[in-house]
C-alpha positions in Angstrom: 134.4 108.3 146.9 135.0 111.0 148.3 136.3 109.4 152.3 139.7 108.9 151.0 140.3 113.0 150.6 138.9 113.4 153.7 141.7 111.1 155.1 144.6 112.5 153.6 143.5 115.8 154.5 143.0 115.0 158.3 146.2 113.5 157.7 148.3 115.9 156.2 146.6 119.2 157.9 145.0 117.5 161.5 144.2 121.0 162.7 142.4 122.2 159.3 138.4 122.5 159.1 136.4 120.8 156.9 133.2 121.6 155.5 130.9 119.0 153.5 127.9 120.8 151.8 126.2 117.8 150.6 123.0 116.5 149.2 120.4 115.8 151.2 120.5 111.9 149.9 123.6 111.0 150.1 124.3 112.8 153.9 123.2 109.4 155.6 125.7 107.5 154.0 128.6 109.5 155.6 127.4 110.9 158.7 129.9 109.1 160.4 132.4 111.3 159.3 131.6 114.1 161.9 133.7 111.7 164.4 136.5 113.1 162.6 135.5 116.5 162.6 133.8 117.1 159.3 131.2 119.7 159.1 128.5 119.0 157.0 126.0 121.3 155.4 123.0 119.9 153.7 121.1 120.6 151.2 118.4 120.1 148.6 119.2 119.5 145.8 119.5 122.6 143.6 116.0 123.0 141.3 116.0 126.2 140.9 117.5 129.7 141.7 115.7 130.0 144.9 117.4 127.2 145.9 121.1 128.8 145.0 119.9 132.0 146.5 119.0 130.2 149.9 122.4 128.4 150.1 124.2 131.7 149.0 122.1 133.0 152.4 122.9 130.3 154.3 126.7 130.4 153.7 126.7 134.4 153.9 129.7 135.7 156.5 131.7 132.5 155.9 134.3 132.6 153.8 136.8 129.2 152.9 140.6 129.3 152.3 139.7 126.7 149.7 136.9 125.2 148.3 137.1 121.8 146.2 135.1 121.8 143.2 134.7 118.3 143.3 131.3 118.0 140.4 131.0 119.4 137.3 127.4 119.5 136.2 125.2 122.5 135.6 123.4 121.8 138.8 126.6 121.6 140.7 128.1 124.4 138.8 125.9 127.3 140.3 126.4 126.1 143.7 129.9 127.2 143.4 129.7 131.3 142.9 127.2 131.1 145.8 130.5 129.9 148.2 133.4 132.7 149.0 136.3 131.2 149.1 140.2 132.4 148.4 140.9 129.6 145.8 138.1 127.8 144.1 139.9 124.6 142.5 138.1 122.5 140.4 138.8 121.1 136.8 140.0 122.5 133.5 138.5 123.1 129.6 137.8 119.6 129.6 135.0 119.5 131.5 131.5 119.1 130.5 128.7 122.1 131.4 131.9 124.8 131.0 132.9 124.1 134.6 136.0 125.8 134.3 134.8 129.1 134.0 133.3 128.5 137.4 136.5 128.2 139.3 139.7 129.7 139.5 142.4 127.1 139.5 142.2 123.3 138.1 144.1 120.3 138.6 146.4 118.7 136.4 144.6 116.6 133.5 146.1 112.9 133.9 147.9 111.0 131.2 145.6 108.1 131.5 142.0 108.2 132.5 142.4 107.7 136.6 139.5 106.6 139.2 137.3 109.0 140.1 138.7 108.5 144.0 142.3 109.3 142.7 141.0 112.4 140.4 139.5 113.6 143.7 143.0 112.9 145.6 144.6 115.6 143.3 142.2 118.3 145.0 144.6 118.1 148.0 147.8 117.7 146.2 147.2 121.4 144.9 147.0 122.2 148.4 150.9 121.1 148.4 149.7 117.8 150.4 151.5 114.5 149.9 149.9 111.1 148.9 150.5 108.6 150.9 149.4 105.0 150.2 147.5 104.8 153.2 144.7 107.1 151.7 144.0 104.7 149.4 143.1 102.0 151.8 140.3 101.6 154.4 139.0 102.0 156.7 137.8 105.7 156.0 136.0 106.7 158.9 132.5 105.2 157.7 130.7 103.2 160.7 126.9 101.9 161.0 125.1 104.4 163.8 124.3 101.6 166.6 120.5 101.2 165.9 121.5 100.5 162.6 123.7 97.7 163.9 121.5 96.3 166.3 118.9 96.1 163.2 121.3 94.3 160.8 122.5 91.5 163.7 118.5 91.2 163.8 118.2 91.1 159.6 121.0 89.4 159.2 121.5 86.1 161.7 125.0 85.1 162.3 126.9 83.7 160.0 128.3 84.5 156.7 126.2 86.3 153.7 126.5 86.9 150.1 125.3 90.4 149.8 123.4 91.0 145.7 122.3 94.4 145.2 121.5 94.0 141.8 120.2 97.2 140.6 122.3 100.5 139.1 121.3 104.2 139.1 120.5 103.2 135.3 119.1 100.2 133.4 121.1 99.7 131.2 124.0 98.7 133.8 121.8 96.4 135.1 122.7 92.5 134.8 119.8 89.5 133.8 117.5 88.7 136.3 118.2 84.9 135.3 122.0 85.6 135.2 122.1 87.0 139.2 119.6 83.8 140.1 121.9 81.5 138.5 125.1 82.6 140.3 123.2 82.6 143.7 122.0 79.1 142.9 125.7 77.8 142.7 127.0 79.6 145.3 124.6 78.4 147.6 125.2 74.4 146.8 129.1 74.9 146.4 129.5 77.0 149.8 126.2 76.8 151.2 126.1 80.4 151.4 122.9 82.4 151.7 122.4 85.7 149.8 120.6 88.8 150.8 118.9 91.4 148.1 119.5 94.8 148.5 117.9 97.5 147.0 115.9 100.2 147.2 112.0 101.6 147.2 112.0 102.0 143.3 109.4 99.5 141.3 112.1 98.7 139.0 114.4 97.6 142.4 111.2 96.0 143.3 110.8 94.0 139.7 114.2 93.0 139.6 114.6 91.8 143.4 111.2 89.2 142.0 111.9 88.1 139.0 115.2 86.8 140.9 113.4 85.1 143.4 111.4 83.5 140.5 114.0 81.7 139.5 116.1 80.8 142.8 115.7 76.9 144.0 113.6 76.1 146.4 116.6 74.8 148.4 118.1 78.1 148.2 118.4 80.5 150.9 117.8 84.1 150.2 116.3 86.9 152.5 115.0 89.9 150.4 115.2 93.1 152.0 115.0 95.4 148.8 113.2 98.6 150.0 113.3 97.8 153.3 116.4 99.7 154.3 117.3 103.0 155.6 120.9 104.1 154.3 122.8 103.5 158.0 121.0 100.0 157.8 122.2 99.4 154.4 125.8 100.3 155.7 125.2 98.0 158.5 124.1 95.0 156.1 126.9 95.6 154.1 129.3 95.6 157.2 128.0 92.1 157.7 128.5 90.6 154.3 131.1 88.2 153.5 131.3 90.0 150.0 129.1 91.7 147.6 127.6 91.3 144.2 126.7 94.6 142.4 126.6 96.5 139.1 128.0 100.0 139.1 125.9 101.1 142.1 126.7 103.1 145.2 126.7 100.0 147.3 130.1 98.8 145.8 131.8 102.0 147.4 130.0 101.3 151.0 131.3 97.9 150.9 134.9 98.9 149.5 134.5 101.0 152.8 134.7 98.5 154.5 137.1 96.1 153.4 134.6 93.6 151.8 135.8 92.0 148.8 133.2 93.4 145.6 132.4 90.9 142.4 131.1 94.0 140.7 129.9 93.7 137.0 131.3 96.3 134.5 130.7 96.6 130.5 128.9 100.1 130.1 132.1 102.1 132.1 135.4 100.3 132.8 135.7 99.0 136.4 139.4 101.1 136.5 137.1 104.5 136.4 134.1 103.7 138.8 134.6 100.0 140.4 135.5 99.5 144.2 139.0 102.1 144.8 142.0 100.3 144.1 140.1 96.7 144.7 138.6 95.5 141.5 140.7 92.3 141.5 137.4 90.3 141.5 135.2 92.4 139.3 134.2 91.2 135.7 134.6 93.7 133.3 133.6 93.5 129.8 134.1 97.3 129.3 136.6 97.0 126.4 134.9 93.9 124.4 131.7 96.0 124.9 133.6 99.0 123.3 134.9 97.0 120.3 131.0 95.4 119.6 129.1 98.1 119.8 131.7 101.4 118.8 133.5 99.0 116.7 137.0 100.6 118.2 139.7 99.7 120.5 139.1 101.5 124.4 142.1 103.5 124.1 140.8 105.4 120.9 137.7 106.5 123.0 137.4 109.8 125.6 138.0 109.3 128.5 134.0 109.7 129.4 133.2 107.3 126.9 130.3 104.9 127.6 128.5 101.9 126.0 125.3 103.0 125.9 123.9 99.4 124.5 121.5 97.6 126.3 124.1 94.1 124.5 127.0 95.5 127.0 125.8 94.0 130.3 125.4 90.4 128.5 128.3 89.9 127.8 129.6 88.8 131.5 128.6 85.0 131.8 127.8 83.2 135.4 130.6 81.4 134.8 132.5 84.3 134.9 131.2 85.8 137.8 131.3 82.6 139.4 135.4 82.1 139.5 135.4 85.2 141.1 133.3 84.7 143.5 135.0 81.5 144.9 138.3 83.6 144.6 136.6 86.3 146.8 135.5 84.3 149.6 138.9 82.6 149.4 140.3 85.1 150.6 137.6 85.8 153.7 
């Protein structure tokens, strides 16, 4: 989420250097980005203070006309006071772990709760930069290394896909095994369209990715290729994929990257907040039914951080439901 500041920067200030200290994880996914001149620093993630101490060595002598306090979490938190920097902008009372007493200046608290991209897009308007719309659409600068690419035209034959990566960061934003085999079932006999699982090494990736295949046709077509993908060729599957079929899940912001349309399933946060950047016209979400069922209260009464933390959230998108949108996606493609 974070490509579209790096565009408006390198678009407002073309001359101004940009440094990227970054988790060691997620580097991969955004490598790409040194083609526009971003620097990137990675690290470990933070586990304890010899870790904050080595990155405080590691950035000794450099000092930053700004730095963009982009996370607020404990763990983030102490990263900061290791970085000079002239103006350390982050966020203001508000935010959780008392982030604001690790920076100097915050950003304006919206009216309404915005997307995370767009909170992060605020970052470079206290720099006195301008948003244009074209930071808000793609391309960002994210491209598939070339061994990647080569593997996905191998992976992938010609033709067009339905990408499924079923799995989120948690559980309980997870949808039914039996709901995700249903939907590829019709979407295979109405457009003869072949799905691919995505996922990663984890066993629960691993248990969901099978008990889908258990209950798939035996006329439909499927390649599974959860845990068997690097992050560049998960970018370059992706990059393939007539559209994409996810939960909340890193995968619908790779695909967003790239101009594929994402059916992305929302109930435990709205899809406005963390769904695909200004492109959740086919997502289903059931954030504010979810809200009323379990909390018993409207979505506008809640914070703005507000979850449903209720394993009856993620049921309550049908196939049906998921299946509209679909067809309406690959209209469009």
């Amino acid at each position: 989420m974070v490509a579209p500041l790096i565009k408006m920067i390198r678009r407002e200030w073309p001359s101004t250097s940009i440094t990227w200290i970054i988790g060691k994880a997620a580097h991969p996914a955004v490598a790409s980005l040194e083609r526009l001149g971003v620097e990137f620093v990675v690290i470990e993630k933070p586990r304890g203070i010899g870790d904050y101490l080595a990155l405080r060595r590691q950035m000794k002598g450099r000092c930053f006309d700004a730095l963009f306090c982009l996370q607020a979490s404990w763990r983030a938190n102490f990263i900061y006071p290791c970085i000079r920097a002239r103006r350390k902008i982050g966020y203001g009372k508000g935010a959780r772990d008392m982030h604001s007493l690790f920076v100097r200046e915050s950003v304006p608290e919206p009216s309404a709760p915005p997307h995370i991209a767009d909170r992060f897009l605020q970052f470079a308007e206290a720099l006195g930069g301008n948003l244009n719309d074209a930071d808000t659409k793609g391309p960002w600068g994210l491209e598939p290394p070339p061994d990647a690419q080569a593997w996905a035209q191998t992976a992938l034959p010609a033709g067009r896909w339905l990408a499924v990566s079923p799995c989120s960061s948690k559980a309980e934003r997870d949808w039914p095994a039996e709901s995700y085999a249903e939907v590829i079932n019709a979407t295979w006999r109405a457009h003869g369209l072949p799905a691919v699982l995505l996922g990663g090494p984890s066993s629960r990736d691993r248990a969901m990715a099978d008990a889908i295949r258990e209950k798939l046709a035996p006329e439909t077509r499927v390649i599974d290729l959860t845990g068997q993908t690097t992050v560049p060729q998960l970018l370059a599957a992706l990059s393939r994929c007539a559209a994409l079929l996810a939960p909340d899940t890193g995968a619908v912001h790779i695909a967003r990257a790239f101009a594929r349309p994402v059916v992305g399933l929302y109930a435990v946060a709205p899809a406005s907040r963390t769904g695909p950047y200004r492109a959740a016209e086919f997502c289903v979400d059931k954030f504010a039914e979810a809200a009323r069922l379990v909390h018993g209260r409207d979505p506008e009464t809640l914070s703005r951080s507000a979850r449903v933390h209720d394993p009856r959230a993620m049921k309550l998108i049908t196939p049906q439901e998921v299946l509209r949108q679909i067809d309406r996606a690959l209209a469009q493609v």
